[in-house]
N, C-alpha and C positions, 0 to 999 in steps of 0.2 A: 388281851393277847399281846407277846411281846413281838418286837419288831428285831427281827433277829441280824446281825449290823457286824457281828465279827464271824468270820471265817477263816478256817487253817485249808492250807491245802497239806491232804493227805500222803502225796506222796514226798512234798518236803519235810513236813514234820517230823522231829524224831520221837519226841515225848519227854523232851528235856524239863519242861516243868520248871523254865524260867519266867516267863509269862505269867505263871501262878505265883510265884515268889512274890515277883515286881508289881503286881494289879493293886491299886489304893484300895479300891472297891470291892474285891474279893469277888469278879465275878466269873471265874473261872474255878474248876475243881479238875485235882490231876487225874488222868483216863488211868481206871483199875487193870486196865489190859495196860502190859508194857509198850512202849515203842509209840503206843498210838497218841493222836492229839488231845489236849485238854479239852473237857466238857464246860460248853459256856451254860453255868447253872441260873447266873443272874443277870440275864442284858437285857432288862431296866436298869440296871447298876452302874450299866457301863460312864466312865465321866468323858469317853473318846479324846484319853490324854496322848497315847499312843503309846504307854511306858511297857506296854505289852511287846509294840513292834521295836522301840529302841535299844531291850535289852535283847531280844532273839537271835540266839547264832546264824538262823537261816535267815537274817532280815532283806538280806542282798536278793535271797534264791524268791521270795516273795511268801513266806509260808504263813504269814499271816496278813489277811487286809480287811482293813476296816470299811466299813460304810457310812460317813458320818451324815444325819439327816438332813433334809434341806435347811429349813428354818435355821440350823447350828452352824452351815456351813460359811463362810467368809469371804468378801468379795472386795475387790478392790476397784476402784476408778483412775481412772490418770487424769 
């Protein structure tokens, strides 16, 4: 069972289908209804580079966020 780690919000999205351009990983496919959000077909795939959220026109409005796992996550000390 995957761990499901990227989310659109639905009412920012438009269904630009930039996101699916830009993924290395291909793990998104573009929603067959217009307007609507991409369908994340494969997140096991994801590599959580973010090039989904850097290329998004909405990236400011928050229309997409990732949830990057713990163990992946990054920590710093001072």
């Amino acid at each position: 069972m995957a761990f499901k780690h990227i989310y659109f919000n639905e009412d920012i999205c438009d269904g630009c289908g930039k996101c699916v351009e830009v993924c290395m990983c291909d793990a998104f496919e573009r929603n067959p209804q217009k307007g609507k959000a991409p369908i994340l077909k494969y997140p096991d795939e994801c590599w959580f580079c973010g090039c989904c959220i850097t290329h998004c026109p909405h990236k400011d409005e928050g229309a997409i966020h990732i949830i990057t796992p713990f163990p992946m996550r990054g920590s710093f000390k001072r």
